[in-house]
C-alpha positions as CSV (number, residue, x, y, z in Angstrom):
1,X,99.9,68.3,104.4
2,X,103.3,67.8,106.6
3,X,106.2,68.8,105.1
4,X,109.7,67.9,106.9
5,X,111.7,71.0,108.1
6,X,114.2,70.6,105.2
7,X,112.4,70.3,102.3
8,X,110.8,73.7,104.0
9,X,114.3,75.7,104.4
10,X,115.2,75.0,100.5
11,X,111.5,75.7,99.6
12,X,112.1,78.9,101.0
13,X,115.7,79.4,99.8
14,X,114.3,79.0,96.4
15,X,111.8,81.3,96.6
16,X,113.7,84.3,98.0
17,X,116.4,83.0,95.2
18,X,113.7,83.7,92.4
19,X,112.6,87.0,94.2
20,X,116.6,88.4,93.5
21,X,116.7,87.2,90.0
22,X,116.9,90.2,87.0
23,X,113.6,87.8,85.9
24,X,111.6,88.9,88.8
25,X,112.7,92.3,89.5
26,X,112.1,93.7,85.9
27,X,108.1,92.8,86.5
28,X,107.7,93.6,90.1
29,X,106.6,96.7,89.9
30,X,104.3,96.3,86.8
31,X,102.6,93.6,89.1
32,X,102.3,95.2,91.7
33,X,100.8,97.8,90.3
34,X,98.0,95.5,89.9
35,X,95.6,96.8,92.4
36,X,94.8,93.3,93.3
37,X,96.8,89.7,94.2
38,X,98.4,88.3,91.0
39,X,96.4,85.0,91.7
40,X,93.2,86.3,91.6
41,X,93.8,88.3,88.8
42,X,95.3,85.6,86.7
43,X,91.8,83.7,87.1
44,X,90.4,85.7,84.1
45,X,93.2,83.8,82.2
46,X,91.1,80.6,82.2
47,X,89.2,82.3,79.3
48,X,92.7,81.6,77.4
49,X,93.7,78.4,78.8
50,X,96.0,80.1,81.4
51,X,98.1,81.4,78.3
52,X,101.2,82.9,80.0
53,X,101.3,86.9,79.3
54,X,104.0,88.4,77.5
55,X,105.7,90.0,80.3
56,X,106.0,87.1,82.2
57,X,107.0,84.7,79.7
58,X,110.9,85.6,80.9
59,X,110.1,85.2,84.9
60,X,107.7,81.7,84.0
61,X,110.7,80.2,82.2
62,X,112.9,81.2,85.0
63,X,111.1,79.9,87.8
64,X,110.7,76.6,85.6
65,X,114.7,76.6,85.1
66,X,115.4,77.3,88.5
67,X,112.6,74.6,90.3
68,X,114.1,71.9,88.0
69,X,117.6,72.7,89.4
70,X,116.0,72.5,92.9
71,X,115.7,69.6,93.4
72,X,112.3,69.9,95.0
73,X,109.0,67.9,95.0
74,X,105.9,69.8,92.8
75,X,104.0,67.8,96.0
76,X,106.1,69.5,98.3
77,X,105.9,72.9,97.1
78,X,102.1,72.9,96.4
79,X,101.6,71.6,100.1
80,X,103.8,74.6,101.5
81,X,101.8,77.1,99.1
82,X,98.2,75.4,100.2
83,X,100.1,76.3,104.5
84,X,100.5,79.5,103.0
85,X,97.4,79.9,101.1
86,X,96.2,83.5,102.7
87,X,93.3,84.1,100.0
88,X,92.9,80.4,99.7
89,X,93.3,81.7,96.0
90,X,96.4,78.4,95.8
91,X,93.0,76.2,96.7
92,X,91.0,77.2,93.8
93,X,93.8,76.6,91.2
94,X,94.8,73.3,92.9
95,X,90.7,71.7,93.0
96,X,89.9,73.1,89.8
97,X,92.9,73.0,87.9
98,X,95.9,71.5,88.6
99,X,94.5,67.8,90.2
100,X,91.7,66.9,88.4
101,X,93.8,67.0,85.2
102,X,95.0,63.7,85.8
103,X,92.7,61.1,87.4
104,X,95.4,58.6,88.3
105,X,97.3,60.9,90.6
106,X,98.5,59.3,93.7
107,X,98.8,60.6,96.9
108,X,102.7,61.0,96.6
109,X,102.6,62.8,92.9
110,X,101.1,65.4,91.2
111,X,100.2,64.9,87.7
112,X,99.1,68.0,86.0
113,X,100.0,70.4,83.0
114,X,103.5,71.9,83.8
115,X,103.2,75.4,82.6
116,X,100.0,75.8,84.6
117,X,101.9,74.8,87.7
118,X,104.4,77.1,86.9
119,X,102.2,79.9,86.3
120,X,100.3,78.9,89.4
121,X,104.2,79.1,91.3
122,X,105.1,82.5,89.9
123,X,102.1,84.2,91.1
124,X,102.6,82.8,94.4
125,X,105.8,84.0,94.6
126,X,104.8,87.5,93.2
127,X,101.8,88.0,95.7
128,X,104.7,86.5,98.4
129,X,106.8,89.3,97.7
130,X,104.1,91.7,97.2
131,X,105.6,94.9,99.1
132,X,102.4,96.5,101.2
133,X,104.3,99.9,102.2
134,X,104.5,102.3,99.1
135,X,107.4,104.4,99.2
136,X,107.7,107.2,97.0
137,X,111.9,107.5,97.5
138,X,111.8,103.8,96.0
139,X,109.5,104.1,93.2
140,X,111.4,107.5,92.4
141,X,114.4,105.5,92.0
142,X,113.4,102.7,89.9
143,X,111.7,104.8,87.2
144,X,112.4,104.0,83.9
145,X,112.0,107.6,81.6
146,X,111.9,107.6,77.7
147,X,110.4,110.5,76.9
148,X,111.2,114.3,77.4
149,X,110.0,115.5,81.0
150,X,109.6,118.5,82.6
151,X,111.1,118.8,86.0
152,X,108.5,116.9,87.5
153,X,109.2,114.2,85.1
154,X,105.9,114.8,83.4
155,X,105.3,114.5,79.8
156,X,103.0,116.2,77.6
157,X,100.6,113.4,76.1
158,X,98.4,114.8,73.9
159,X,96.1,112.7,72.0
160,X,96.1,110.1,75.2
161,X,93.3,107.5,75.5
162,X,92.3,107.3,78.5
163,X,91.1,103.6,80.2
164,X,89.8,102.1,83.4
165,X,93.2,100.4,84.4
166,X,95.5,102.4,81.8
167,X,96.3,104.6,79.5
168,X,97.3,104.4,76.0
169,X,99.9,106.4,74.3
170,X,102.1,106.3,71.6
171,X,101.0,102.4,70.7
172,X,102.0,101.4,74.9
173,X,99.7,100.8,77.4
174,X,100.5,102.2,80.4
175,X,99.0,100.9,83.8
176,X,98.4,103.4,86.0
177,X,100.5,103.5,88.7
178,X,99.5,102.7,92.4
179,X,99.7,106.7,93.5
180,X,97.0,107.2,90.9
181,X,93.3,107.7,91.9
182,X,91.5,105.8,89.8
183,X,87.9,106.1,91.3
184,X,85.6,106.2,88.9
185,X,82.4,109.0,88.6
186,X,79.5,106.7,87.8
187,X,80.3,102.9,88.4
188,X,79.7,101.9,84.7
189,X,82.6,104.1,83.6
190,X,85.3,102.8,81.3
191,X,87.9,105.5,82.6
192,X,88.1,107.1,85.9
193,X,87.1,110.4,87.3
194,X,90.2,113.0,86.6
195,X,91.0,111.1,82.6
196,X,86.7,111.7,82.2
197,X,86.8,115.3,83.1
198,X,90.0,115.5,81.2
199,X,88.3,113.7,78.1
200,X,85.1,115.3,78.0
201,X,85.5,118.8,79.8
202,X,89.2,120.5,78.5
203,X,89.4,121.2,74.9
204,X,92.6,123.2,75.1
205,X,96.4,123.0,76.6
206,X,97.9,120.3,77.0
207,X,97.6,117.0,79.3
208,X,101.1,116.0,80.7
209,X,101.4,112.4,82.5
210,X,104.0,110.5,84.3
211,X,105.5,107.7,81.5
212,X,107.4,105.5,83.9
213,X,108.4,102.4,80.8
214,X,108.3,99.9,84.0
215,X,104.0,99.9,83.3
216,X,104.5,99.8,79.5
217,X,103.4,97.3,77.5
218,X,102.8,97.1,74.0
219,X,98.7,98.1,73.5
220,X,97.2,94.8,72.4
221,X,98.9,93.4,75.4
222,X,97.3,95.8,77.7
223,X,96.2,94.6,81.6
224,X,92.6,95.0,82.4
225,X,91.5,94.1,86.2
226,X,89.0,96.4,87.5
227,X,85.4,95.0,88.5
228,X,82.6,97.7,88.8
229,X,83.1,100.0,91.1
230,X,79.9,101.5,93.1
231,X,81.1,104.6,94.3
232,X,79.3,107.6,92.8
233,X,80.9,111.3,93.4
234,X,78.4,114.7,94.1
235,X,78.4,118.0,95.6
236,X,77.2,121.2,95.0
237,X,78.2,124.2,91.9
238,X,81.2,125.8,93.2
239,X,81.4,129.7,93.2
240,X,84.5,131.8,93.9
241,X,84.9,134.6,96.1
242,X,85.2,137.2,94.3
243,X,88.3,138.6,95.4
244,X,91.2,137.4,97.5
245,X,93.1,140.3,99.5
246,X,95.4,138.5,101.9
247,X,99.1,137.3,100.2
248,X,98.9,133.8,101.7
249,X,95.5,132.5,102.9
250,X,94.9,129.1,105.1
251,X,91.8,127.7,105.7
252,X,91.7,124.0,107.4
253,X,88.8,122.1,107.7
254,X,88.5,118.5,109.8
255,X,86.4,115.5,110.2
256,X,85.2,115.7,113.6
257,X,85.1,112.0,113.6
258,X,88.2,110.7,112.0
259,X,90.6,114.2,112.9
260,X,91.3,113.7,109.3
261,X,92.2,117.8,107.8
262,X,91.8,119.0,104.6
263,X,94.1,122.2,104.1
264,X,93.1,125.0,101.6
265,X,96.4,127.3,100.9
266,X,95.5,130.5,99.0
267,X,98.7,132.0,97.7
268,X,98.8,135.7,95.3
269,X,101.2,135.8,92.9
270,X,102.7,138.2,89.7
271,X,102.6,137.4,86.8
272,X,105.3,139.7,84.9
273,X,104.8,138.0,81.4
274,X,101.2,138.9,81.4
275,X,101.2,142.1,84.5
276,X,98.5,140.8,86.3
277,X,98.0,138.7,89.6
278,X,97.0,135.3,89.6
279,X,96.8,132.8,92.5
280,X,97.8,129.5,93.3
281,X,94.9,127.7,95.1
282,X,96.3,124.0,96.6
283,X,94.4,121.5,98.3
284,X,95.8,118.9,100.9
285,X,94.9,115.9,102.5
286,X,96.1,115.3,106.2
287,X,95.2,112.3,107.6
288,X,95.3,112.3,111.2
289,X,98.7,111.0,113.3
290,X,99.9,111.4,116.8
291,X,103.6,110.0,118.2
292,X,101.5,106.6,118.3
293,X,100.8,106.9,114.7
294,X,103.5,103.9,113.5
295,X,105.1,103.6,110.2
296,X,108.5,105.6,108.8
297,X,106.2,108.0,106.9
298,X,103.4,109.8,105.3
299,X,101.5,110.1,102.0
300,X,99.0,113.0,100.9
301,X,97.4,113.9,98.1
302,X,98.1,117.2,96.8
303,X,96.1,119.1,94.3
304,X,97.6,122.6,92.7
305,X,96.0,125.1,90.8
306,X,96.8,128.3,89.1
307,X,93.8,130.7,88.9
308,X,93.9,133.9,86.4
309,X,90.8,136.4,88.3
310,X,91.3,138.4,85.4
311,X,90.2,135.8,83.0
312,X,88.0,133.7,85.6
313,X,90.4,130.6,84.8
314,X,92.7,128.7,85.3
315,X,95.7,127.6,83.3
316,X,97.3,124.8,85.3
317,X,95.5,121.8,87.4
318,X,98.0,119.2,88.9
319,X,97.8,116.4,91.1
320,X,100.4,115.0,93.2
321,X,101.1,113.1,95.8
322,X,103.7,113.9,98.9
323,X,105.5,112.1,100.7
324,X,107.0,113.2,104.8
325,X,109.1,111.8,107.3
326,X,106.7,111.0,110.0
327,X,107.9,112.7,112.7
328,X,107.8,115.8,110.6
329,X,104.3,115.0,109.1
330,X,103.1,114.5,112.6
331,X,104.4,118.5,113.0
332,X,103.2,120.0,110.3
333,X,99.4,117.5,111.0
334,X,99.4,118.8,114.9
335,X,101.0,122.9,113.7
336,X,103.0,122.0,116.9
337,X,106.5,123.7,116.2
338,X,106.9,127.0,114.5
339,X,109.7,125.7,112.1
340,X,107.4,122.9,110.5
341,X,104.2,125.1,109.7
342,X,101.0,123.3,108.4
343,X,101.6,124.4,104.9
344,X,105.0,123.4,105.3
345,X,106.1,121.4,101.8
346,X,107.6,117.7,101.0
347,X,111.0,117.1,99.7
348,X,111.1,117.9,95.7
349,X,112.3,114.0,94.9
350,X,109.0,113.2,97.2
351,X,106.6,115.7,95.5
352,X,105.5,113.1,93.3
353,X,103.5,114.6,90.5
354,X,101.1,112.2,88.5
355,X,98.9,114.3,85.9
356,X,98.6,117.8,84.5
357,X,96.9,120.1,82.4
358,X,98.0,123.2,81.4
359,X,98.9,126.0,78.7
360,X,94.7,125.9,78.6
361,X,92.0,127.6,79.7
362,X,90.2,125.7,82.4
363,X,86.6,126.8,84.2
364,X,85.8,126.8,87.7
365,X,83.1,124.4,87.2
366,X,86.4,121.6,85.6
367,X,88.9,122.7,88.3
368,X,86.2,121.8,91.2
369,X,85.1,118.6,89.1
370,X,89.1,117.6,89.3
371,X,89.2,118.3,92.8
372,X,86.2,116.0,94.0
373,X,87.2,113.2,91.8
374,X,90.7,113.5,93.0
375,X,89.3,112.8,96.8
376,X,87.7,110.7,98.7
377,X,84.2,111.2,100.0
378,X,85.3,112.5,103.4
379,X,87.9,114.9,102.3
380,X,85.1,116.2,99.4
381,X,82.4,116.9,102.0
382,X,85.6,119.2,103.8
383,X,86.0,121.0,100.4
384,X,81.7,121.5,100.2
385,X,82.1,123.1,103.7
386,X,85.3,125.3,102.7
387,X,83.7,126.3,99.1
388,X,80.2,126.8,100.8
């Protein structure tokens, strides 16, 4: 397994070579939305003889272009991907796959089918490369819009099909993107949580998604890579107060364990086109963070309703999530300086909005069914006690 120090310095030139090509960057994002390491999830391809997808027919071909320029040893490069082999995911393909193709192999070559060693190379370098950190400023500056958008850069998607890994609309398939919560309600689901309750619970307004073309892919070509998932959501019928008097209510809630906050913000508005008050109820995760806390920033998850007393509805449910400096997350988490208050809000470019329905008329009963399927178990059993 010893490679010499040179062939490993142009081993690695050519993979950080690959990782700047127009090849690789045009697919990065759609793989990495991917909630799982391309390797593993290119296993299911053995149903199809590892036929390579259609959106990385460009990137395969490029790697294969570029490793024959090289100059490097297949032996070489496999040994250095076996070092690096985290998920020992470079082990399966090589045992099952790649060596016992050829039974005259010698110890200095490797004798296997090509295109399945190139595969095999791409998705190395792609889970390589694989960027752990999201950051909304990034993915906000890569996106890729075709379609008229509000100015959230939502657009209305009516007649949407809803699936576990994606969505379906206007003949694309569109994976969901890695801000998305895409926990299911029962584990046998083909769709998760919010897209059911969307599906089977609002019959009116109008569903509005985020359609970033860098997740697109024709429909037949669609990625599926979710295994059953065994988390079940619950809690108890929700009932309103009856009436909310104050102009701006706050209500926190914490985990006594983690620290972890949920914030409830109650704000009364006016509604001149229709004279009569409505409020805007938001929800907000806030995990817990001290000046230890490391990392350049923060991500919550943001739920925003608009509730109509008058009507006992409401006509507008988003989700989002938000994005904050971590020194002024760790102010607004701790309510430590006046000028960055609890409630205090994220940059507009980092209020990152992902689904919404409105111009409907939505029951209590969907908007708390949206908000527990929207959170995790922790932050749901903080909304029970609030609601309670």
């Amino acid at each position: 397994m010893c490679i010499d120090a040179n062939s490993i310095v142009e081993i690695e030139k050519f993979l950080l070579k690959i990782a700047e090509t127009e090849e690789y960057l045009s697919v990065e994002y759609l793989i990495f939305s991917i909630r799982k390491l391309y390797l593993d999830y290119m296993s299911a391809l053995r149903l199809r003889n590892f036929e390579v997808p259609y959106y990385l027919e460009s990137l395969v071909k490029c790697v294969d272009r570029e490793f024959e320029k090289s100059g490097i040893l297949a032996d070489d490069i496999l040994k250095y991907m076996l070092a690096n082999d985290i998920n020992n995911w470079v082990r399966y393909y090589t045992d099952v796959f790649l060596i016992p193709i050829s039974s005259v192999a010698s110890e200095e070559k490797i004798q296997c089918d090509r295109q399945l060693f190139m595969l095999v190379l791409t998705a190395y370098i792609l889970d390589s490369f694989r960027n752990g950190i999201v950051d909304i400023r990034q993915i906000v500056a890569g996106e890729k819009m075709n379609y008229e958008t509000n100015q959230y850069k939502l657009s209305v998607v009516n007649g949407v099909i809803f699936h576990r890994d994606y969505f379906v609309f206007d003949d694309k398939a569109y994976l969901y993107n890695m801000l998305t919560d895409t926990s299911v309600i029962n584990f046998t689901d083909e769709m998760p949580g919010f897209a059911r309750i969307i599906t089977e619970q609002i019959c009116t307004g109008d569903i509005l998604l985020r359609l970033d073309e860098r997740l697109a892919l024709p429909a037949k070509q669609a990625i599926s890579y979710s295994t059953l998932n065994f988390e079940k959501f619950y809690g108890p019928q929700f009932h309103f107060e009856d009436k909310i008097k104050k102009v701006k209510t706050i209500i926190v809630h914490f985990n006594k364990e983690s620290s972890n906050k949920l914030l409830m913000v109650i704000k009364r508005d006016y509604d001149l086109a229709r004279s009569e008050d409505f409020y805007h109820i938001e929800l907000e995760t806030l995990p817990y963070a001290d000046d230890s806390t490391k990392g350049t920033h923060r991500i919550t998850t943001f739920l925003h309703g608009m509730y109509y007393p008058k009507d006992d509805c409401f006509v507008h449910i988003d989700y989002t999530r938000n994005q904050y400096p971590m020194q002024d997350y760790i102010k607004k988490y701790t309510q430590s300086e006046t000028d960055v208050p609890i409630d205090f809000y994220a940059e507009k470019d980092l209020h990152y909005k992902i689904w919404c329905v409105e111009n409907g008329r939505y029951s209590r009963e969907v908007w708390y069914n949206l908000m527990v399927v929207s959170l995790s178990k922790e932050y749901r059993e903080l909304l029970d006690e609030i609601l309670a």
